[in-house]
C-alpha positions, 0 to 999 in steps of 0.5 A: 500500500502506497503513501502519498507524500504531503505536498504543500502548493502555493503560487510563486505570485503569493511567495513573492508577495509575502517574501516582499512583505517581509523581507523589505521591511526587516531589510529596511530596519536592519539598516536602520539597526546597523547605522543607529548600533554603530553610532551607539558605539561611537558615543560609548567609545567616545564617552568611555575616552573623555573618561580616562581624558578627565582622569588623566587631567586631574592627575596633571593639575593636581600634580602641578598644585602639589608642587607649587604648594610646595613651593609656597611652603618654602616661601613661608617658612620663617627661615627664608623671611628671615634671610629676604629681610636682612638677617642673611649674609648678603646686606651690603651686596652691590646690586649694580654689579651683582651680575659679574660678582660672585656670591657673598661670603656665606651665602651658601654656608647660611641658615637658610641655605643649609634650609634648602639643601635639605629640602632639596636632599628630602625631595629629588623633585626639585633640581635647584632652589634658589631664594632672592630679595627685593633688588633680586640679589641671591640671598640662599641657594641650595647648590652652588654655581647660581649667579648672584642676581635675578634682577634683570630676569624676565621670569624674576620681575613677573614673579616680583610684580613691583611688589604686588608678587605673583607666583609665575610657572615656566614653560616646560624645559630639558635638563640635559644634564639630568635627563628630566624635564622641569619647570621654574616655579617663581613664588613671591615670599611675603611679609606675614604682617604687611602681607607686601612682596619682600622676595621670591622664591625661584625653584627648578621643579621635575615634572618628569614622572608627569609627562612620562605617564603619557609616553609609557601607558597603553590605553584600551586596544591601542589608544593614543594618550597625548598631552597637547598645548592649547596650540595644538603642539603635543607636551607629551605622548608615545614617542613624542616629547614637547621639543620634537615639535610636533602638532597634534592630528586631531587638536582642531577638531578638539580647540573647535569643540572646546570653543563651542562648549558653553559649560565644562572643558571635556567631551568627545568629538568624531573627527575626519583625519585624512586616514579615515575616521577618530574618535578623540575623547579631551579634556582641558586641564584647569591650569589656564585659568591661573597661568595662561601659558599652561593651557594644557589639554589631555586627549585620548584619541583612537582610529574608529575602526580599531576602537569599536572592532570588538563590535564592528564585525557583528555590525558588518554581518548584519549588513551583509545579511540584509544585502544578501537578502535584498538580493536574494529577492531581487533574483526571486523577482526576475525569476518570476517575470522573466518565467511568466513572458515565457509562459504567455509565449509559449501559450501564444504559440500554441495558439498560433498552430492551431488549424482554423476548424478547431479555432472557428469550432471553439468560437 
């Protein structure tokens, strides 16, 4: 006894027309999926770099205070008011040739210089330390070979302010010598009493373990960490330092966001480089607001397609499904139209070759 096979019949006209019923509208909106996913994980990306850049901001701008309060702690300590007020070993200095003569007998041997050289024995951080009056004749000094005034010093008279004081941070300089990178703090010293400018305080600060933290980190799968100048010249990154004078790929985009910011100094920007797109995530140090010359930007920055590669090949099978559907059906279509002009010709044929008695009889 033989089976029938069940056997399910149903038009090519309906099959297309439910196959376009469904397949446009997923096509439509796994288009839609894909390009909203993708700038999804731009957004993630980019928040998760303005993250690490605040992060990395705040450690700069609190490093740079640690040291300048340091600094304005020496410039108070009693020891140090006293040498600026004339109870050091330098009154009766010439300040008109204080630039050739050396230092006055004792100078180094002084209260407050045995001071410095303590401090500067306890923290390696500081390279010199030097301590001036108000004619800027040195009046304490933590190393020997410091020339005996700062009178006519650019950075000095700033610091000095006409006795109004107010505390100067260098640029950042190479020591060749010790192979670090410092700057030079200038803090006025004042009376505690009067609260007037009585001397400065200049002190040769390493800020080497600073910039070193952006040459040696790896960030994420790859990204680049870089400290950049509000010039857009980079401080500091991988294999970069501030005296190769190079300018930052993607500092453009990042000033123009930051001039378009109403509130805050970070965020992230998509920016089209001339290898493709990046995703730079910044944040401004709060430095400038005190020393205009430090308007320091942390950047993290990343070529999109490296940042969201852990997503992108998911995203990329997606779209290479929809377009394999789209043409899937696109076949199906041309199937059908060219099998139905064949099946019209061939009817038309066989009407054709039929005698005119079967004709006329079927009229």
């Amino acid at each position: 006894m033989s089976r029938e096979g069940l056997e399910v019949r149903v038009s090519i006209e309906r099959l297309l027309l439910a196959l376009i019923l469904v397949i446009v509208p997923l096509s439509i909106l796994g288009l839609i999926f894909a390009e909203t996913s993708y700038r999804a994980l731009d957004r993630a990306v980019g928040a998760d770099f303005k993250t690490i850049a605040q992060l990395y901001s705040q450690q700069v701008s609190q490093s740079i205070r640690e040291r300048l309060n340091d600094v304005t702690t020496i410039a108070s300590d009693p020891t140090v008011l006293h040498a600026v007020t004339g109870g050091g070993t330098s009154s009766g200095h010439n300040a008109e040739n204080s630039e050739t003569a050396g230092l006055p007998s004792g100078v180094l041997n002084s209260n407050a210089s045995q001071f410095l050289k303590q401090r500067r024995a306890s923290e390696p951080q500081y390279l010199s330390i030097v301590v001036t009056n108000t004619n800027g004749q040195v009046v304490a000094a933590s190393q020997p070979g410091v020339k005996p005034s700062y009178s006519q010093d650019a950075a000095w008279q700033a610091a000095y302010n006409n006795g109004q004081g107010a505390t100067q941070i260098s640029n950042v300089i190479d020591d060749e010598f010790t192979k670090s990178y410092y700057v030079n703090v200038n803090e006025p010293v004042r009376d505690p009493n009067s609260g007037a400018t009585v001397g400065v305080v200049s002190a040769a600060v390493s800020i080497s373990d600073v910039l070193t933290r952006f040459r040696e980190t790896q960030v994420g799968n790859g990204a680049t960490l870089e400290l950049v100048n509000d010039d857009g010249t980079v401080i500091s990154s991988r294999n970069v330092d501030v005296f190769s004078n190079v300018k930052s790929r993607g500092f453009d985009a990042v000033h123009d966001a930051l001039l378009g910011l109403h509130s805050g100094q970070s965020g992230w920007v998509r920016a089209g480089l001339p290898n493709g797109p990046w995703i730079i995530g910044f944040a401004a140090t709060t430095l400038k607001q005190r020393f205009p010359n430090l308007g320091w930007i942390v950047m993290v920055s990343q070529d999109e397609r490296l940042a969201a590669a852990p997503v992108l090949g998911l995203i990329r099978f997606a779209l290479i499904m929809v377009v394999l559907a789209g043409f899937m059906l696109t076949l199906l279509c041309v199937y059908y139209f060219l099998h139905r002009s064949q099946r019209f010709s061939h009817i038309e044929e066989e009407e054709g070759a039929r005698p005119d008695r079967y004709r006329s009889a079927t009229a």
